[in-house]
N, C-alpha and C positions, 0 to 999 in steps of 0.2 A: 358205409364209408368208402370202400375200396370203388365204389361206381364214381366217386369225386374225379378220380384222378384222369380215366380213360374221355371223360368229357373236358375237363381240365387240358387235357393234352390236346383233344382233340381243335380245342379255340383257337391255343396258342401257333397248330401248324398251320391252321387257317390264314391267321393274322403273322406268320414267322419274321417280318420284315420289321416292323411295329411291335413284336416282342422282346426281339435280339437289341434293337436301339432302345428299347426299354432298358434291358438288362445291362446294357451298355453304361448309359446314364448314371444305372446306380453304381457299379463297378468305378466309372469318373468320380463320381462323388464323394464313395469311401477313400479312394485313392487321394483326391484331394485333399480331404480333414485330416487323415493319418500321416500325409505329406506335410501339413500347415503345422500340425502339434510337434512332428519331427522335428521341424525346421524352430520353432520354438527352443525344445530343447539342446539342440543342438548350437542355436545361439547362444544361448545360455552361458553350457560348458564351456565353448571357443573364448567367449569374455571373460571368463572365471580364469582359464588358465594362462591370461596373459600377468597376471597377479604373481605369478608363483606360489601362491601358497600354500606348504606342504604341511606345516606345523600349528597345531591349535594350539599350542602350549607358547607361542614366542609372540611377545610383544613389540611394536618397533618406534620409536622414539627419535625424531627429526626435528631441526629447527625451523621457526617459524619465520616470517616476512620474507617474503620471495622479493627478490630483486630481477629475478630472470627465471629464461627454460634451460630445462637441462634433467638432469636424472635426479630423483629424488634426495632432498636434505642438500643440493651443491649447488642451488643457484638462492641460496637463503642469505641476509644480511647480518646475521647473528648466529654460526653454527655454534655446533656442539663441540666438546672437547673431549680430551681421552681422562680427563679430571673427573665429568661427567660420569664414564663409565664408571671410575672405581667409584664414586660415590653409589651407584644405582648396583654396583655389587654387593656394597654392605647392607643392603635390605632384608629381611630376613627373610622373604616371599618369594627372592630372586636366585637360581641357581646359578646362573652364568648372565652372564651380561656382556657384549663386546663390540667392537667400533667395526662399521663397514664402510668403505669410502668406494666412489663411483665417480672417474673423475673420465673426460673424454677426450681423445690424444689422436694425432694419426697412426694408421701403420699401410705401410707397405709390402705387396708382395708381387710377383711378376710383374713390377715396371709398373706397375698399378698403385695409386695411392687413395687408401682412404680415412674414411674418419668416423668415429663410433668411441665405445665404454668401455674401460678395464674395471674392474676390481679388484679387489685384496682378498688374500686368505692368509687368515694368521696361523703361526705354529702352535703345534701340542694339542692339549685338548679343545683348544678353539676351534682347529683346525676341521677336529670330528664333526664340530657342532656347526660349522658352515656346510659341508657337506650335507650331512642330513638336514639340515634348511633347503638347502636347494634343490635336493633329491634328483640328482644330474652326475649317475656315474658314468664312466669312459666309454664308449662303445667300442674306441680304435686308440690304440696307445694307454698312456695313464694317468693317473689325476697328480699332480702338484706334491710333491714333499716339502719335510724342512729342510732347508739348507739348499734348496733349488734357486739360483740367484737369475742365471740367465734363459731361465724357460717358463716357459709358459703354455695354459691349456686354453684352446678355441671352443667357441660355443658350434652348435651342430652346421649351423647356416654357414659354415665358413669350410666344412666336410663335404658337404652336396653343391657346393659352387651358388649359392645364394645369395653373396656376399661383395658380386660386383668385382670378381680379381682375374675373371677370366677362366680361372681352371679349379680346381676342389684345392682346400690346404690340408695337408695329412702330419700326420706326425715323421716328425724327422726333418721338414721344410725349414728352412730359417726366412724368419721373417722378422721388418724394420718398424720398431715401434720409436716415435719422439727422435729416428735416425738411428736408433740403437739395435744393434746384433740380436734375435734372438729366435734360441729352439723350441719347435710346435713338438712336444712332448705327449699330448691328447688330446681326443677331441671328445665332449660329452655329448649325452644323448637325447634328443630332440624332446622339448618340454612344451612345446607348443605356444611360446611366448617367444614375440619378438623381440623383447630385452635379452631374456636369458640367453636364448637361442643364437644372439649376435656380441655376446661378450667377450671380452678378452680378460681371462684368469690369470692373477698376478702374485708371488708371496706378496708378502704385506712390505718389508727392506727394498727387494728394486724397484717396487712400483711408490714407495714414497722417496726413492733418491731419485728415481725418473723426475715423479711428477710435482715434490716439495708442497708437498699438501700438510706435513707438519704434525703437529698434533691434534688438528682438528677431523671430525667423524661427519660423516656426512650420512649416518645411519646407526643407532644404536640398539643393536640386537638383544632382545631379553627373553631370555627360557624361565618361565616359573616352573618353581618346585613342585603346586598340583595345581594342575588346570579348573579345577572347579572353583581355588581364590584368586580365579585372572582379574575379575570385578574389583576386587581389594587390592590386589598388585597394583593395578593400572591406579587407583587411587592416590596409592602410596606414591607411585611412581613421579604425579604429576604436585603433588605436597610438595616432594624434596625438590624438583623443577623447578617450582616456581622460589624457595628460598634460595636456592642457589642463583636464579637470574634476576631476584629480586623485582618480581611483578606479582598483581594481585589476581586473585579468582578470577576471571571472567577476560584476563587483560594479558594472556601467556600468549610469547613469542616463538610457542614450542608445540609440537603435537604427537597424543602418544593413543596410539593405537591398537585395538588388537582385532585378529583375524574375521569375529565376529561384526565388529563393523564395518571392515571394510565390505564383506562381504555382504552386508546389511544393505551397505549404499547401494552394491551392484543391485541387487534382487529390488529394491525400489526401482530402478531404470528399468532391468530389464520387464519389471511386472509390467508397465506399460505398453512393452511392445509385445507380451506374452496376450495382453488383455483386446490389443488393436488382433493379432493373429485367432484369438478365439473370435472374436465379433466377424472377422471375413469365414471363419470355419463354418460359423454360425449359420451365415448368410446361404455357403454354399448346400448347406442341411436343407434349408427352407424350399431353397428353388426346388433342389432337387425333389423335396417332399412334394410340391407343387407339380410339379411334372409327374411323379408317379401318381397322384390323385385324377390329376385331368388327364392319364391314359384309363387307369380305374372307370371314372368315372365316364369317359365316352366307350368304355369298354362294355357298361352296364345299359348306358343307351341303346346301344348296337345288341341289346339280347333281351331288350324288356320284353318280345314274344314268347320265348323260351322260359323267361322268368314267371312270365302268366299264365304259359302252361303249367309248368311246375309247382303252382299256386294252386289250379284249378285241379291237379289230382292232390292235392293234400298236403307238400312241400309246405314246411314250417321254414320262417326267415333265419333259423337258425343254422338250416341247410339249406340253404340258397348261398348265406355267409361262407359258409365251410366250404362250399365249391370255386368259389370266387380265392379263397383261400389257398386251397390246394394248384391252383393257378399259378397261384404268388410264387408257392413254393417251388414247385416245376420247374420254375425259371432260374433257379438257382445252380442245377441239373445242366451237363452237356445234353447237347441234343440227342447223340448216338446214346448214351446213359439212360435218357428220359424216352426211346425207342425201344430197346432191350425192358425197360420197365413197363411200358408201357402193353407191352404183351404176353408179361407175368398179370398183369391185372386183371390181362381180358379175358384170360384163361381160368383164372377165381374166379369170375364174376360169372364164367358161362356154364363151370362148374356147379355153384351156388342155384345156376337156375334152372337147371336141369336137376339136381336135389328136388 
Protein backbone atom coordinates (compact mmCIF):
# COMPACT_ATOMS: atom_id res chain seq x y z
CA UNK A 1 0.00 0.00 0.00
CA UNK A 2 2.67 2.57 0.96
CA UNK A 3 4.19 2.23 -2.95
CA UNK A 4 0.58 3.92 -3.80
CA UNK A 5 1.49 7.08 -2.57
CA UNK A 6 5.36 7.62 -4.00
CA UNK A 7 3.82 6.91 -7.64
CA UNK A 8 0.71 8.98 -6.58
CA UNK A 9 2.89 11.86 -5.91
CA UNK A 10 5.15 11.25 -8.41
CA UNK A 11 2.07 11.91 -11.47
CA UNK A 12 0.75 14.74 -9.67
CA UNK A 13 4.45 16.76 -9.80
CA UNK A 14 4.52 15.76 -13.33
CA UNK A 15 1.14 17.20 -14.14
CA UNK A 16 1.58 20.11 -10.92
CA UNK A 17 -0.19 22.83 -13.08
CA UNK A 18 -3.34 20.68 -13.91
CA UNK A 19 -3.37 19.48 -10.46
CA UNK A 20 -3.22 22.65 -8.25
CA UNK A 21 -6.30 24.15 -10.85
CA UNK A 22 -7.74 20.83 -9.99
CA UNK A 23 -7.50 21.33 -6.36
CA UNK A 24 -8.46 24.70 -7.07
CA UNK A 25 -11.81 24.00 -8.52
CA UNK A 26 -12.77 21.84 -5.86
CA UNK A 27 -11.75 24.41 -2.98
CA UNK A 28 -14.22 26.95 -5.45
CA UNK A 29 -16.79 24.64 -5.21
CA UNK A 30 -16.96 23.78 -1.48
CA UNK A 31 -16.68 27.40 -0.94
CA UNK A 32 -19.49 28.10 -3.07
CA UNK A 33 -22.22 25.55 -1.57
CA UNK A 34 -21.10 26.51 2.03
CA UNK A 35 -21.41 30.21 0.99
CA UNK A 36 -25.10 29.61 -0.90
CA UNK A 37 -26.50 27.49 2.40
CA UNK A 38 -24.94 30.47 4.49
CA UNK A 39 -26.41 33.08 2.69
CA UNK A 40 -29.71 30.91 3.09
CA UNK A 41 -29.68 30.92 6.56
CA UNK A 42 -28.68 33.90 7.17
CA UNK A 43 -31.55 35.23 5.02
CA UNK A 44 -33.62 33.51 7.05
CA UNK A 45 -32.65 35.06 10.55
CA UNK A 46 -32.37 38.92 8.90
CA UNK A 47 -36.35 38.36 7.96
CA UNK A 48 -37.17 36.75 11.19
CA UNK A 49 -35.89 39.60 13.13
CA UNK A 50 -37.51 42.39 11.56
CA UNK A 51 -40.79 40.76 13.34
CA UNK A 52 -39.59 41.21 16.70
CA UNK A 53 -40.64 38.50 18.12
CA UNK A 54 -39.29 37.56 21.50
CA UNK A 55 -42.19 35.82 23.15
CA UNK A 56 -43.97 32.50 22.44
CA UNK A 57 -46.34 32.81 25.10
CA UNK A 58 -48.18 36.53 23.57
CA UNK A 59 -50.70 36.62 21.25
CA UNK A 60 -51.65 39.79 19.15
CA UNK A 61 -55.04 40.91 18.29
CA UNK A 62 -55.59 43.89 15.60
CA UNK A 63 -58.35 45.09 13.62
CA UNK A 64 -59.51 44.12 10.44
CA UNK A 65 -60.28 46.22 6.93
CA UNK A 66 -57.42 48.23 6.21
CA UNK A 67 -58.37 51.51 4.75
CA UNK A 68 -54.59 52.46 4.30
CA UNK A 69 -50.45 51.95 5.26
CA UNK A 70 -49.12 52.56 8.06
CA UNK A 71 -47.85 50.45 11.16
CA UNK A 72 -49.94 47.81 12.15
CA UNK A 73 -53.73 47.63 13.60
CA UNK A 74 -53.78 52.05 12.63
CA UNK A 75 -54.60 52.27 9.19
CA UNK A 76 -57.81 49.79 9.87
CA UNK A 77 -61.56 51.18 9.52
CA UNK A 78 -62.90 49.52 12.54
CA UNK A 79 -60.12 49.58 15.47
CA UNK A 80 -60.05 47.97 18.69
CA UNK A 81 -60.81 49.52 21.96
CA UNK A 82 -59.57 49.67 25.49
CA UNK A 83 -63.22 47.96 26.24
CA UNK A 84 -61.81 45.15 24.06
CA UNK A 85 -58.84 44.62 26.28
CA UNK A 86 -60.66 44.22 29.56
CA UNK A 87 -63.01 41.93 28.05
CA UNK A 88 -59.98 39.62 26.61
CA UNK A 89 -58.60 39.99 30.38
CA UNK A 90 -61.39 38.18 31.82
CA UNK A 91 -60.74 35.04 30.03
CA UNK A 92 -59.49 32.46 32.05
CA UNK A 93 -56.47 31.35 29.63
CA UNK A 94 -55.34 35.00 29.51
CA UNK A 95 -52.68 36.36 32.04
CA UNK A 96 -52.37 39.91 30.97
CA UNK A 97 -53.74 41.41 28.18
CA UNK A 98 -52.96 45.16 27.05
CA UNK A 99 -53.39 48.01 24.40
CA UNK A 100 -50.36 49.00 22.22
CA UNK A 101 -50.81 52.03 19.94
CA UNK A 102 -48.25 53.07 17.05
CA UNK A 103 -49.30 56.26 15.77
CA UNK A 104 -46.73 58.25 13.29
CA UNK A 105 -45.76 62.10 14.13
CA UNK A 106 -42.83 64.20 13.15
CA UNK A 107 -39.97 65.01 15.24
CA UNK A 108 -37.12 67.25 15.01
CA UNK A 109 -33.73 67.38 15.86
CA UNK A 110 -30.66 69.63 14.50
CA UNK A 111 -32.81 71.89 12.30
CA UNK A 112 -33.70 68.48 10.81
CA UNK A 113 -37.21 67.30 10.49
CA UNK A 114 -38.40 64.05 10.26
CA UNK A 115 -41.18 61.61 10.24
CA UNK A 116 -41.50 58.03 11.66
CA UNK A 117 -43.45 55.84 14.85
CA UNK A 118 -43.94 56.39 18.51
CA UNK A 119 -45.31 53.98 20.90
CA UNK A 120 -46.81 53.73 24.34
CA UNK A 121 -45.63 52.17 27.29
CA UNK A 122 -48.05 51.76 30.10
CA UNK A 123 -47.39 51.94 33.86
CA UNK A 124 -46.89 49.12 36.54
CA UNK A 125 -46.87 45.87 35.64
CA UNK A 126 -47.65 46.55 32.06
CA UNK A 127 -44.94 48.22 31.85
CA UNK A 128 -42.74 44.86 32.76
CA UNK A 129 -44.53 42.95 30.33
CA UNK A 130 -43.85 45.66 27.26
CA UNK A 131 -40.29 45.47 28.11
CA UNK A 132 -39.82 41.95 27.93
CA UNK A 133 -41.87 41.78 24.53
CA UNK A 134 -39.56 43.80 23.10
CA UNK A 135 -36.45 42.46 24.72
CA UNK A 136 -34.70 46.12 23.88
CA UNK A 137 -32.84 47.19 27.18
CA UNK A 138 -30.76 50.64 27.29
CA UNK A 139 -27.42 50.47 26.00
CA UNK A 140 -26.73 54.23 26.86
CA UNK A 141 -29.00 56.13 29.37
CA UNK A 142 -32.38 54.38 30.67
CA UNK A 143 -35.60 53.00 29.81
CA UNK A 144 -38.79 54.97 30.45
CA UNK A 145 -40.53 55.04 34.16
CA UNK A 146 -43.80 55.94 35.58
CA UNK A 147 -44.61 59.33 35.94
CA UNK A 148 -41.91 60.35 33.03
CA UNK A 149 -44.21 62.84 31.12
CA UNK A 150 -41.76 64.75 29.08
CA UNK A 151 -39.25 62.14 28.03
CA UNK A 152 -38.64 59.78 26.00
CA UNK A 153 -36.47 56.65 24.69
CA UNK A 154 -35.00 56.41 21.02
CA UNK A 155 -34.62 53.27 19.08
CA UNK A 156 -30.76 52.36 18.24
CA UNK A 157 -30.90 53.90 14.67
CA UNK A 158 -31.31 57.28 16.02
CA UNK A 159 -27.80 56.46 18.53
CA UNK A 160 -25.41 55.62 15.43
CA UNK A 161 -26.80 58.62 13.16
CA UNK A 162 -29.01 56.30 10.87
CA UNK A 163 -31.78 58.31 11.26
CA UNK A 164 -31.12 61.05 8.66
CA UNK A 165 -30.48 64.11 11.55
CA UNK A 166 -27.10 64.69 10.77
CA UNK A 167 -25.29 63.64 13.96
CA UNK A 168 -26.14 60.56 16.54
CA UNK A 169 -29.10 61.54 19.23
CA UNK A 170 -27.79 60.69 22.85
CA UNK A 171 -29.37 60.84 25.87
CA UNK A 172 -29.63 64.13 27.48
CA UNK A 173 -30.45 65.77 23.75
CA UNK A 174 -33.89 67.57 23.62
CA UNK A 175 -35.72 66.85 20.88
CA UNK A 176 -39.21 68.33 19.07
CA UNK A 177 -41.82 65.79 18.75
CA UNK A 178 -45.60 67.10 17.07
CA UNK A 179 -43.53 70.87 18.12
CA UNK A 180 -43.32 69.70 21.65
CA UNK A 181 -40.10 69.88 24.11
CA UNK A 182 -38.70 66.71 24.89
CA UNK A 183 -35.78 64.71 26.78
CA UNK A 184 -33.81 61.72 25.13
CA UNK A 185 -33.42 59.97 28.44
CA UNK A 186 -32.20 56.21 26.45
CA UNK A 187 -31.43 54.77 23.76
CA UNK A 188 -32.13 50.84 23.33
CA UNK A 189 -30.11 48.28 21.90
CA UNK A 190 -30.05 47.27 18.39
CA UNK A 191 -32.65 44.55 17.53
CA UNK A 192 -32.23 44.28 14.09
CA UNK A 193 -35.43 45.34 12.83
CA UNK A 194 -36.11 48.46 11.16
CA UNK A 195 -39.48 49.21 13.07
CA UNK A 196 -38.07 48.61 16.43
CA UNK A 197 -34.74 50.04 15.75
CA UNK A 198 -36.35 53.39 14.45
CA UNK A 199 -39.05 54.04 17.19
CA UNK A 200 -39.76 56.66 19.34
CA UNK A 201 -40.83 55.33 23.18
CA UNK A 202 -43.54 57.23 24.81
CA UNK A 203 -45.59 56.68 28.37
CA UNK A 204 -48.78 55.92 27.35
CA UNK A 205 -50.45 60.00 28.97
CA UNK A 206 -48.10 62.25 26.78
CA UNK A 207 -48.22 60.29 23.90
CA UNK A 208 -52.20 60.07 23.92
CA UNK A 209 -52.43 63.92 24.89
CA UNK A 210 -49.79 64.49 21.95
CA UNK A 211 -51.48 62.39 19.62
CA UNK A 212 -55.60 62.17 20.80
CA UNK A 213 -55.65 58.67 19.77
CA UNK A 214 -58.31 58.19 22.60
CA UNK A 215 -59.41 54.98 23.64
CA UNK A 216 -58.79 53.20 20.76
CA UNK A 217 -55.65 50.20 20.55
CA UNK A 218 -54.19 49.77 17.54
CA UNK A 219 -52.52 46.52 18.98
CA UNK A 220 -53.79 44.22 21.71
CA UNK A 221 -51.15 42.43 23.48
CA UNK A 222 -51.93 38.99 25.13
CA UNK A 223 -49.66 36.73 27.38
CA UNK A 224 -51.35 33.32 28.18
CA UNK A 225 -50.94 31.68 31.31
CA UNK A 226 -49.32 28.16 29.52
CA UNK A 227 -48.17 28.35 26.21
CA UNK A 228 -49.06 24.90 25.38
CA UNK A 229 -53.17 26.21 25.49
CA UNK A 230 -52.09 29.14 23.00
CA UNK A 231 -54.41 26.83 20.34
CA UNK A 232 -57.40 27.19 22.78
CA UNK A 233 -56.60 30.82 23.96
CA UNK A 234 -56.52 32.04 20.35
CA UNK A 235 -59.95 30.30 19.97
CA UNK A 236 -61.41 31.74 22.73
CA UNK A 237 -60.00 34.81 21.88
CA UNK A 238 -61.58 35.03 18.56
CA UNK A 239 -65.45 33.56 20.01
CA UNK A 240 -65.45 36.61 22.29
CA UNK A 241 -64.39 38.96 19.01
CA UNK A 242 -66.61 38.08 17.03
CA UNK A 243 -69.81 38.60 19.84
CA UNK A 244 -68.48 41.71 20.79
CA UNK A 245 -68.19 43.05 16.86
CA UNK A 246 -71.13 41.07 16.05
CA UNK A 247 -69.95 39.21 12.75
CA UNK A 248 -70.06 35.64 11.99
CA UNK A 249 -67.31 32.76 11.57
CA UNK A 250 -65.62 33.13 8.45
CA UNK A 251 -66.80 37.12 8.11
CA UNK A 252 -64.48 38.82 11.22
CA UNK A 253 -63.26 42.29 10.75
CA UNK A 254 -60.50 41.35 13.26
CA UNK A 255 -57.26 39.22 13.30
CA UNK A 256 -55.70 37.36 16.09
CA UNK A 257 -52.58 35.94 15.85
CA UNK A 258 -49.98 33.97 17.38
CA UNK A 259 -46.04 33.88 17.05
CA UNK A 260 -46.42 30.37 15.39
CA UNK A 261 -48.14 31.67 12.49
CA UNK A 262 -46.61 34.41 11.82
CA UNK A 263 -43.63 32.67 11.63
CA UNK A 264 -45.38 29.85 9.73
CA UNK A 265 -46.08 32.42 6.94
CA UNK A 266 -42.37 33.54 7.03
CA UNK A 267 -40.78 29.89 6.61
CA UNK A 268 -43.34 29.21 3.51
CA UNK A 269 -41.60 32.37 1.68
CA UNK A 270 -38.65 31.94 2.67
CA UNK A 271 -38.63 27.85 1.78
CA UNK A 272 -38.85 29.01 -1.62
CA UNK A 273 -36.05 31.04 -1.89
CA UNK A 274 -34.12 28.40 0.46
CA UNK A 275 -35.29 25.75 -2.26
CA UNK A 276 -34.27 28.13 -5.47
CA UNK A 277 -30.48 28.47 -3.42
CA UNK A 278 -30.19 24.69 -2.90
CA UNK A 279 -31.11 23.95 -6.81
CA UNK A 280 -28.01 26.69 -7.75
CA UNK A 281 -25.93 24.79 -4.86
CA UNK A 282 -26.94 21.73 -6.51
CA UNK A 283 -25.92 22.74 -9.95
CA UNK A 284 -22.66 23.98 -8.72
CA UNK A 285 -21.86 20.12 -7.13
CA UNK A 286 -22.58 18.67 -10.58
CA UNK A 287 -20.34 20.90 -12.69
CA UNK A 288 -17.82 20.61 -10.41
CA UNK A 289 -18.16 16.74 -10.14
CA UNK A 290 -18.06 16.90 -13.96
CA UNK A 291 -14.72 18.59 -14.04
CA UNK A 292 -13.19 16.38 -11.59
CA UNK A 293 -14.33 13.19 -13.56
CA UNK A 294 -13.07 14.61 -16.95
CA UNK A 295 -9.50 15.46 -15.30
CA UNK A 296 -9.93 11.66 -13.81
CA UNK A 297 -10.76 10.48 -16.54
CA UNK A 298 -8.17 12.05 -19.08
CA UNK A 299 -5.88 11.40 -16.32
CA UNK A 300 -6.48 7.66 -16.90
CA UNK A 301 -6.04 8.00 -20.66
CA UNK A 302 -2.81 9.59 -20.28
CA UNK A 303 -1.49 6.22 -18.32
CA UNK A 304 -3.33 3.25 -19.90
CA UNK A 305 0.43 2.09 -20.62
CA UNK A 306 1.36 2.04 -17.04
CA UNK A 307 -1.96 0.75 -16.31
CA UNK A 308 -1.10 -2.38 -18.75
CA UNK A 309 1.91 -2.88 -17.35
CA UNK A 310 0.63 -3.17 -14.04
CA UNK A 311 -2.04 -5.61 -15.42
CA UNK A 312 0.58 -7.57 -17.14
CA UNK A 313 2.56 -8.30 -13.78
CA UNK A 314 -0.50 -9.31 -11.83
CA UNK A 315 -1.97 -5.81 -10.61
CA UNK A 316 -5.66 -6.58 -9.52
CA UNK A 317 -8.27 -3.39 -10.61
CA UNK A 318 -8.65 -3.15 -7.09
CA UNK A 319 -5.12 -1.58 -6.99
CA UNK A 320 -4.92 0.04 -9.86
CA UNK A 321 -8.24 1.91 -8.04
CA UNK A 322 -6.37 2.53 -4.83
CA UNK A 323 -3.46 4.30 -6.57
CA UNK A 324 -5.64 6.48 -8.52
CA UNK A 325 -7.09 6.93 -5.16
CA UNK A 326 -4.23 7.92 -3.12
CA UNK A 327 -3.81 10.63 -5.82
CA UNK A 328 -7.06 12.11 -4.95
CA UNK A 329 -5.97 12.26 -1.71
CA UNK A 330 -2.49 13.86 -2.10
CA UNK A 331 -4.07 16.60 -3.30
CA UNK A 332 -5.74 17.50 -0.41
CA UNK A 333 -2.04 17.94 1.16
CA UNK A 334 0.27 21.31 0.69
CA UNK A 335 2.68 20.64 -1.52
CA UNK A 336 5.87 21.13 0.94
CA UNK A 337 3.66 18.58 3.41
CA UNK A 338 3.15 16.09 0.56
CA UNK A 339 7.36 16.50 -0.15
CA UNK A 340 8.43 15.87 3.47
CA UNK A 341 5.83 12.77 3.13
CA UNK A 342 6.79 11.84 0.32
CA UNK A 343 10.37 10.84 1.50
CA UNK A 344 9.17 9.07 4.65
CA UNK A 345 7.49 6.60 2.07
CA UNK A 346 10.60 6.17 0.02
CA UNK A 347 12.46 5.25 2.75
CA UNK A 348 9.85 2.32 3.94
CA UNK A 349 9.48 1.22 0.76
CA UNK A 350 13.48 0.94 0.24
CA UNK A 351 13.68 -0.47 3.55
CA UNK A 352 10.96 -3.23 2.89
CA UNK A 353 13.04 -4.08 -0.19
CA UNK A 354 16.09 -4.58 0.87
CA UNK A 355 14.35 -6.94 3.89
Amino acid sequence: MVNYFPLAFRNLKRRGIRSYLTLLGIFIGIAAVISLITLGAGLKSAVMSQFGVSSTQVITVQGGGLSGYGPPGSGVTRPLTVDDVVAINKISLVERAIRRNIVSGKLEFNDIVGFGYATNILDGEDRRFIYAQIDAPAIAGRLLKDGDTNKVVLGYNFYVNKAGFGKPIKPGDQVLIQDKKFEVVGITKQKGSFILDSVVYMNNKPLEDLMGYGDKADIIAVKIKDKDSMDKAKEEIEKLMRKRRNVKEGEEDFEVSTPEAALETVNNVLGGVQAFIIIIASISIIVGAIGIINTMTTSVLERRREIGIMKSIGAKNSQIFAQFLSRIRITWFDRWACRSAFWDVYWICRNCRNQ
